[in-house]
N, C-alpha and C positions, 0 to 999 in steps of 0.2 A: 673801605671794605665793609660789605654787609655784616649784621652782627650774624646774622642768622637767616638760612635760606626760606623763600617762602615764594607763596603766588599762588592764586587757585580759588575755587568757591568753596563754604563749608558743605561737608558733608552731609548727609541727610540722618534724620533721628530716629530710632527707632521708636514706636509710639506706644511698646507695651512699657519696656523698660526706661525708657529718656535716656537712652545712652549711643552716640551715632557707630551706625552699622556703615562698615564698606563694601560699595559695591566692584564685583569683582568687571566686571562688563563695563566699567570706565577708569577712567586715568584714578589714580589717586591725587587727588590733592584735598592734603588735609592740613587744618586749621587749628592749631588750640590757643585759643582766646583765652589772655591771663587775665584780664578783667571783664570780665559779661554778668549778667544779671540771670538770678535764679533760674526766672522764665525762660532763657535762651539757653538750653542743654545743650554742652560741646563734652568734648573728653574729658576736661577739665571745669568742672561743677562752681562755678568761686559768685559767693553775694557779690553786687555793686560793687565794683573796685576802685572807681574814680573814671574819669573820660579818657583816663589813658589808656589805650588800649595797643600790645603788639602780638604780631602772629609770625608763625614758624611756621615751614614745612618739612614734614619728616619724610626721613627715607631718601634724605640728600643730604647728607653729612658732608665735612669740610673736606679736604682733598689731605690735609695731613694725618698721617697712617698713625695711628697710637697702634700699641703691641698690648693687647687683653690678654692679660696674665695674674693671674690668681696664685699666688705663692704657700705652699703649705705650711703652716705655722711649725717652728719646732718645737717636738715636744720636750716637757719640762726634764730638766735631764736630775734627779736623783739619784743619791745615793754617796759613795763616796769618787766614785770613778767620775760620776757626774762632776761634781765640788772640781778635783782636778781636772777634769778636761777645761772647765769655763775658766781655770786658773791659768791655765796654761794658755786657753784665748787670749786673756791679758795681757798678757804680757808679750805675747810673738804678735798679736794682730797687727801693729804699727807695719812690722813686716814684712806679715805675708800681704796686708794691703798693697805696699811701695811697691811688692814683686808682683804683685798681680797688676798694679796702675801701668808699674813700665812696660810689661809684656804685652797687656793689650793695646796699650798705645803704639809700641810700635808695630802691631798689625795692624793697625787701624787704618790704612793707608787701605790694603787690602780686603777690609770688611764691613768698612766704614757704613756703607748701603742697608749691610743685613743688622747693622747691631749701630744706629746713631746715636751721637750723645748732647746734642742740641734739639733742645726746645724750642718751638714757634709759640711765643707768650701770647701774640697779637690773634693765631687761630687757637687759644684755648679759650679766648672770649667768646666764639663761637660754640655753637654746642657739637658734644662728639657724633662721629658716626654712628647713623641708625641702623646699615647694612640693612634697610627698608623694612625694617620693623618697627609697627603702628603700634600705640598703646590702645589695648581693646579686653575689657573685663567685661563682655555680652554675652549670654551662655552660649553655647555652640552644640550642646546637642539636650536631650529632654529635661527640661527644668518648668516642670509643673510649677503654680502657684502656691501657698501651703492652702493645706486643706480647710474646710471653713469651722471645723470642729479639732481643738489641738489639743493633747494629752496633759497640760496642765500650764502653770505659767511658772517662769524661769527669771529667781531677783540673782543678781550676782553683784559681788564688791569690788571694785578693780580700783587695788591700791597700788603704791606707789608714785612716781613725780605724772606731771602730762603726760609724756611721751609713753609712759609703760603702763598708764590706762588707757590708752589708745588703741595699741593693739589687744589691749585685756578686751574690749570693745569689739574690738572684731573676732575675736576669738569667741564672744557670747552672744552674737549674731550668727557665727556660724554652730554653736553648738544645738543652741534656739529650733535651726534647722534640722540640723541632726537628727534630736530628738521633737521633731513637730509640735515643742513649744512654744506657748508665747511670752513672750521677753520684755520685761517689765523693765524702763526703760534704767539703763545702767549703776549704780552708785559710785561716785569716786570719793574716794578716804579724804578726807579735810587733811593736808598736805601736813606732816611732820612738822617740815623743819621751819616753811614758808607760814603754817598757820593760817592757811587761805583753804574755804571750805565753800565755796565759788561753785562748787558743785555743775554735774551735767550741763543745767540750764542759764548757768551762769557762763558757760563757757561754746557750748556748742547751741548750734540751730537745732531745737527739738524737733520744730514740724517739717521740718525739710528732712530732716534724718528719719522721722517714721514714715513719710510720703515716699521717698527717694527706694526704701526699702518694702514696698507693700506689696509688690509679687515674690519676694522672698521669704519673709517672717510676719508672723504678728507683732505688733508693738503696744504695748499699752505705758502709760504714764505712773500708774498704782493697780496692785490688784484692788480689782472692783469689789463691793461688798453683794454677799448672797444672802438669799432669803429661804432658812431650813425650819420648820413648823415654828412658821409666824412670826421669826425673831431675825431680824438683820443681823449679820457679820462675816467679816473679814477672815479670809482661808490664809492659815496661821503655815507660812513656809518651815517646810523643814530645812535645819542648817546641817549645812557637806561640806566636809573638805574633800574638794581634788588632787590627786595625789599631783606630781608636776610634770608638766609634760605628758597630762594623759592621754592614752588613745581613742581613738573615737570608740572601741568597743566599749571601754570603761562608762560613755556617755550611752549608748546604746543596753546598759544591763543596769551597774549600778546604780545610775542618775537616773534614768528610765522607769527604776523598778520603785525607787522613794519618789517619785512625781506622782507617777500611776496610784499610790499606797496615799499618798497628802492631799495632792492636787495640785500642790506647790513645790520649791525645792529653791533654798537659799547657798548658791556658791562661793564660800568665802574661806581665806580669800583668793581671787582671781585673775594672779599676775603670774604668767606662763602654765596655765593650768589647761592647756591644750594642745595638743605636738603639731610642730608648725611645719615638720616633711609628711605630708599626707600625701599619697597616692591616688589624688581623684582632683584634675584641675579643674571643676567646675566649683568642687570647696576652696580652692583657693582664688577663682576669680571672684568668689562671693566676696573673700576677704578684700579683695581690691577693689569691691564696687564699695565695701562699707571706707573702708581706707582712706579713698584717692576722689570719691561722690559724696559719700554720706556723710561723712564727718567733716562738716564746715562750723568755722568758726562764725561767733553771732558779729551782728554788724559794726559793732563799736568796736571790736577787736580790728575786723576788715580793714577800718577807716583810717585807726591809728596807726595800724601799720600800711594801711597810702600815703598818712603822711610823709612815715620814714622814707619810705622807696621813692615816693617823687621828689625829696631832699637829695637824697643818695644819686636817683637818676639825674639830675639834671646838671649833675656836672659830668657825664659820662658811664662810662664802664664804672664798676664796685663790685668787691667780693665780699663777701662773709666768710668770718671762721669762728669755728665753734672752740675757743680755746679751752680746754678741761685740765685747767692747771691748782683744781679745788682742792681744796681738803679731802674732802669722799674720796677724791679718787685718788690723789697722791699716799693717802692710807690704805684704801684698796691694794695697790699696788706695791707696798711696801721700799717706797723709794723715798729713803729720810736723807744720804747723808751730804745732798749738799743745802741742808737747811742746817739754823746755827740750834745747840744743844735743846734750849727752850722752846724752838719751834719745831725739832723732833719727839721732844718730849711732847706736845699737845697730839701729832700726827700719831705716836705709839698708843696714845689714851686710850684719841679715837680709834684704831683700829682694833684695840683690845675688844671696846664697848660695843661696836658693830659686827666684826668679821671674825671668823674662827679663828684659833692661834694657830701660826705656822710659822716657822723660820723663812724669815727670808732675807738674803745677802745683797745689799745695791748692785754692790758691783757685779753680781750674778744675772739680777735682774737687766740691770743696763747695757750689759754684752748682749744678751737676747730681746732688746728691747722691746720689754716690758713694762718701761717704766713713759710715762707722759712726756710729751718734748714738752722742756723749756719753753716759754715764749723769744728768746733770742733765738732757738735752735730754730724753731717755725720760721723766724724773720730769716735767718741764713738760709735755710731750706729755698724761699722764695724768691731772694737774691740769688744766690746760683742755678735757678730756672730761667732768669732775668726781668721781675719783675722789678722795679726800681722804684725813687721813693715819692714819684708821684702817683701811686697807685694807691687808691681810696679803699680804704675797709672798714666794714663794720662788723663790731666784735660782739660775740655773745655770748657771754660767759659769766659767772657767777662772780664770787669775791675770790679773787686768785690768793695763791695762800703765798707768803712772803712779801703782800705789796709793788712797791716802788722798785725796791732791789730789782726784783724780776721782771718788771715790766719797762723799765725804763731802757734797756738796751733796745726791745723790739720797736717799743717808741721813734728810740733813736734811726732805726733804720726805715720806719715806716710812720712818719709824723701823721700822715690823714687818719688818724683812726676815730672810728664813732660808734656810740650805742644807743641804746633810747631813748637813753635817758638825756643824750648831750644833743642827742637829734630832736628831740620832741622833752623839753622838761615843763611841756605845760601840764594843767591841773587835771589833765582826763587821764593821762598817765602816770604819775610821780605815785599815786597812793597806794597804784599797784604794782608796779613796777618790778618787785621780787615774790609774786607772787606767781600764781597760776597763768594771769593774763599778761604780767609779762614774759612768761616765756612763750605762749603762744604769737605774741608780737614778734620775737624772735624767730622765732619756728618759721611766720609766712617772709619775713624778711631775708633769712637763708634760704626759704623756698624759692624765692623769684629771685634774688642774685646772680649776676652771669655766673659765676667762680663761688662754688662752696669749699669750703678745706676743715674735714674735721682733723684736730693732730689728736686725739686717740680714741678711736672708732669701734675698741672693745669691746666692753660693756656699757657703752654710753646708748641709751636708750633714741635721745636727742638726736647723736650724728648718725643711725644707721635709721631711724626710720626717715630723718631725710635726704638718705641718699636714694632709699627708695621713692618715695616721693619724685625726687627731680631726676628719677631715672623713669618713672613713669609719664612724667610732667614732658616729655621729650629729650632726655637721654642728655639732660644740662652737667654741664663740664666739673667735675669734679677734681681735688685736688687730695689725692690719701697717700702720705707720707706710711712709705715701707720703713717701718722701723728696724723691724728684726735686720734690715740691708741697709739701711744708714747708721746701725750702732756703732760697728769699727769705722766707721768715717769719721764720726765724732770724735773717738776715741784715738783715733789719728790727727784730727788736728789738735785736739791738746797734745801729744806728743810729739810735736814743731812741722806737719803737716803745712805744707804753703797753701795759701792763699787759692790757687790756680789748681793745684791739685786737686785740693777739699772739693772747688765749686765743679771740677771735673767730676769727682766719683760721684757729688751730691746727685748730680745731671744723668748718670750711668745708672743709679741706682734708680733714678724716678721717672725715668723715660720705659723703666721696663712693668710701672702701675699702668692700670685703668684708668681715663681720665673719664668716665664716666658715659662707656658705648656699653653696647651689652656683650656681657662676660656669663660662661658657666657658674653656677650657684656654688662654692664647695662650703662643707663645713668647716668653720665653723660659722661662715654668711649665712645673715639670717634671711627667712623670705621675707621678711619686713623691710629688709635690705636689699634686696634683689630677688625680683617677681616675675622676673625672664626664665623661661620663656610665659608661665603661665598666662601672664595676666598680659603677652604680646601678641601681632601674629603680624602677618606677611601678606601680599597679594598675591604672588607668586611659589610659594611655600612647598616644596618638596613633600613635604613630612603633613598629609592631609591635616593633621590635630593644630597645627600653626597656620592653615591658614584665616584668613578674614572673613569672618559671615558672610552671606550675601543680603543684602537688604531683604528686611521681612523675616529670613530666618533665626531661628533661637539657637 
C-alpha cells in the first residue's frame, strides 16, 4: 500500500514572496518536498536534507473516515459540591462504565456503521484527510511591503525552553509589522535548566530568516550606531513590559508611543505577550510564513537529524512520541501519589518553588484527566489501537521521573525504542544533546515521522507547536490521547476490568479524536496548534476568503 498519495508537477512560485501560489485554471497537483535545498522554494522551506527525497499529494486523503471532533475540556469543578461529585465518580465509574460498555454493545450490531470502534493501524501510516485543503500562508489581498522609513527599531527577549521562543519569534515579527518597526534580530534567554545560551544564530538560519522575510518587516542583526554632533552612538532601547496576551491596540498606542519618544523600545520579557485569536488572517498567515518558512534550523542541526531519520527510515514506518512524563510537568500537574514518599517529596519542592500554591487531590486530578499518562498507559493506549511490538519508536523526552520502574513496562510491550542519543551517539551530538540542539534534533525528527503522539498536549509548548507544524506539513497523522475519556477506562481496569473490555473502550474512546485532518480551532487550541483554516485554502472554496490565490496575485 502507498504510504501516502502523490503524482503531478511542482507548483509554480511566486516570485515576489518564494512561496508557491496555486493556479485555479489547472488541475492541482501539489508537491511538498521534505528534503530540497534553500534555492528550490516549495511549501515546505527545509536546508539540504540528504538525497532522500519523498512527495505527497494533498487533497487526496485515505479513504478511511476519521470523526474530527474537538471535545470541550471540563471545567475544573470547585468547591465543595465539586470535591463530592468527583468523589462520587470514584467510586460508581467502574459501573457506570460496565452499564454503558454492555448497552452499547449490544446495539452495536445496529449502529456499528455511524459510531465504529476499530482502527485501520496500517491507514494511519498514511496521512489524514485533507478534504482538499492546500497549506498556503501567501497573502490574499493588499499586503504592501514595509515602508522604507520605520518608526523605530524593536529588540525583544523570548524566554523560555525552544519551542516557547519560537512562537515568541513570530509574535515579534508580526508585532514589528504592526507597528512599522524594525526588528532587531530576536534574543533567546540562555536556557535555565539546560544552561545552553546557543542563542538565535547558534540555532536558526539567520540570513535565510531576514531574506525569507523582506517584503514583510525590516530585520537588522543590532541596532546600528548613529552619528549626533560629531560623536558616534548607539540608540539606548527603552525597556517594556507587555502585559500578557496583549492586544494589538496596546502595540499600536503604548509600544507605539515609547518607540516614537526613544527610537527604540526593548520587550522583555516576550513569551505570550501577544494575543494569538486576532481577527485579521493576513496577521496570522504572517505568523505562518515566519513559522513553517522562516524559521529553519542551521545545517548541522539539518544533518544530524538526517541522520536519525535515515536510521529510523530504513527499516520502514516509525513513530515518534513525545513522552512528557518530567518532573516539570508531573509538578505542574499536581499528580504525586503514585510515586513512593521521597519522590513526591522532591515533585512537592518543586512545584512549591515554580508554581502558585493550590490544592490539588490525585485522585481528583486523574478522574478528569489531568494528570500525564504513564509511559505503560501510552504503550496500552497503542496496543488496543493495534499496534504491536514490532512497531519502531522514537522517544523524545527528557529524564522521565521514576526511571526504570516506569519505563520498563512500556519497554516491555514496545522493545524498538530509540532516541538520539542511542541512534546517533557520535561526537557531533553527545555534547549537546540536552541542550537547545538536542531538542531541535527532536523537534525535526517528530516533524517528519509517519505517527506523532504527544501523551500530554497541554501546556507542552514542544507537542502543540508540532502538531501544527505537521498539520501544516500536510495534515501528517497524529495520535492525541482523550484523556479526560480514557480516565474511567483506566480506572476500570484496575478495578478487574478484562482485558477485551479495556482494549474495547480504549478504541471507543480514540476512534472519536482527530488523527490529524483539519478540525475547527476551539479553545483552549492554540493557533500555534492549529492554523486551519488561516494559514489553508481550497481550489474550489465556497467561502471566497479560502480560496487558493491565483498565480501572480497577493
Amino acid at each position: 500500500m502507498s504510504r501516502r498519495s502523490g503524482g503531478g508537477d511542482r507548483s509554480a512560485v511566486d516570485s515576489e514572496y518564494g512561496i508557491p501560489l496555486v493556479s485555479v485554471d489547472e488541475e492541482v497537483k501539489i508537491y511538498i518536498d521534505l528534503f530540497v535545498n534553500v534555492s528550490d522554494i516549495s511549501y515546505l522551506i527545509l536546508p539540504d536534507f540528504g538525497s532522500y527525497r519523498r512527495t505527497y499529494r494533498l487533497g487526496e486523503g485515505t479513504t478511511f473516515k476519521r470523526l474530527h471532533h474537538n471535545r470541550h475540556q471540563l471545567k475544573q469543578v470547585k468547591g465543595l459540591f465539586g470535591t463530592l461529585a468527583i468523589a462520587a465518580i470514584l467510586l460508581i465509574a467502574p459501573t457506570l462504565y460496565y452499564f454503558y460498555f454492555y448497552t452499547t454493545t449490544s446495539s452495536s450490531s445496529s449502529s456499528s456503521s455511524d459510531f465504529p470502534s476499530e482502527i485501520n493501524v496500517e491507514k494511519l501510516w498514511d496521512a489524514a484527510d485533507s478534504d482538499g485543503w492546500i497549506p498556503s500562508s501567501v497573502p490574499r489581498s493588499d499586503w504592501p511591503p514595509p515602508p522604507s522609513e520605520s518608526n523605530g527599531y524593536l529588540r525583544v527577549r523570548c524566554n523560555g525552553g525552544l519551542n516557547q521562543q519560537r512562537t515568541a519569534i513570530c509574535n515579534a515579527v508580526l508585532a514589528a509589522r504592526i507597528m512599522n518597526a524594525t526588528l532587531v534580530l530576536p534574543e533567546l534567554d540562555a536556557n535555565a535548566y539546560w544552561h545552553d545560551d546557543s542563542g538565535f544564530e547558534g540555532i536558526y538560519d539567520v540570513d535565510h530568516f531576514i531574506n525569507s522575510l523582506k517584503h514583510d518587516v525590516r530585520i537588522v542583526k543590532s541596532i546600528p550606531e548613529i552619528k549626533k554632533n560629531g560623536k558616534t552612538k548607539k540608540i539606548k532601547a527603552s525597556q517594556l513590559r507587555p502585559p500578557r496576551d496583549a492586544p494589538i491596540h496596546w502595540y499600536t498606542t503604548v509600544a507605539l508611543e515609547r518607540m516614537k519618544e526613544h527610537g527604540a523600545i526593548y520587550l522583555t520579557p516576550f513569551s505570550h505577550r501577544l494575543a494569538e485569536e486576532i481577527n485579521n488572517p493576513e496577521y496570522q498567515r504572517l505568523r505562518c510564513r515566519v513559522n513553517y518558512h522562516a524559521l529553519i534550523f542551521k545545517p548541522h542541526i539539518m544533518e544530524l537529524s538526517n541522520k536519525i531519520v535515515d536510521k529510523l527510515r530504513s527499516q520502514g514506518h516509525f513513530m515518534s512520541i513525545h513522552l512528557r512524563f518530567e518532573m516539570d510537568m508531573l509538578s505542574f500537574a499536581g499528580c504525586f501519589d503514585i510515586f513512593s514518599p521521597e519522590e513526591q517529596k522532591i515533585l512537592r519542592k518543586y512545584r512549591q518553588e515554580n508554581f502558585a500554591e493550590k490544592k490539588l487531590i490525585y485522585s481528583e486530578r486523574r478522574a478528569i484527566g489531568k494528570c500525564p499518562l504513564t509511559p505503560e498507559e501510552v504503550g496500552l493506549i497503542l496496543r488496543a489501537m493495534g499496534f504491536d511490538n514490532s512497531t519502531r519508536i522514537y522517544l523524545a523526552a527528557g529524564d522521565l521521573f521514576g526511571g526504570a520502574r516506569f519505563m520498563n513496562p512500556f519497554r516491555t510491550l514496545f522493545p524498538l525504542l530509540e532516541n538520539h542519543t542511542t541512534l546517533d551517539p557520535s561526537t557531533d551530538l553527545t555534547p549537546t544533546a540536552q541542550g537547545l540542539i538536542g531538542s531541535a534534533v527532536d523537534y525535526m525528527v517528530c516533524l517528519l515521522s509517519d505517527i506523532f503522539m504527544p501523551t500530554y498536549d497541554g501546556p507542552s509548548n514542544f507537542a502543540n507547536n508540532l502538531l501544527g507544524h505537521r498539520l501544516y506539513l500536510g495534515f501528517r497523522t497524529a495520535i492525541r490521547p482523550d484523556r479526560k475519556g480514557l480516565a474511567p477506562v483506566f480506572i476500570g481496569r484496575e478495578n478487574g476490568m478484562g482485558k477485551e473490555e479495556f482494549e474495547e473502550a480504549v478504541r471507543r474512546v480514540m476512534v472519536g479524536t482527530s488523527f490529524g485532518g483539519p478540525h475547527k480551532r476551539v479553545s483552549p487550541e492554540s493557533f500555534y496548534t492549529n492554523s486551519w483554516p488561516e494559514c489553508f485554502c481550497q481550489k474550489m472554496a465556497v467561502n471566497h476568503g479560502d480560496r487558493c490565490p491565483k498565480l501572480g496575485s497577493t
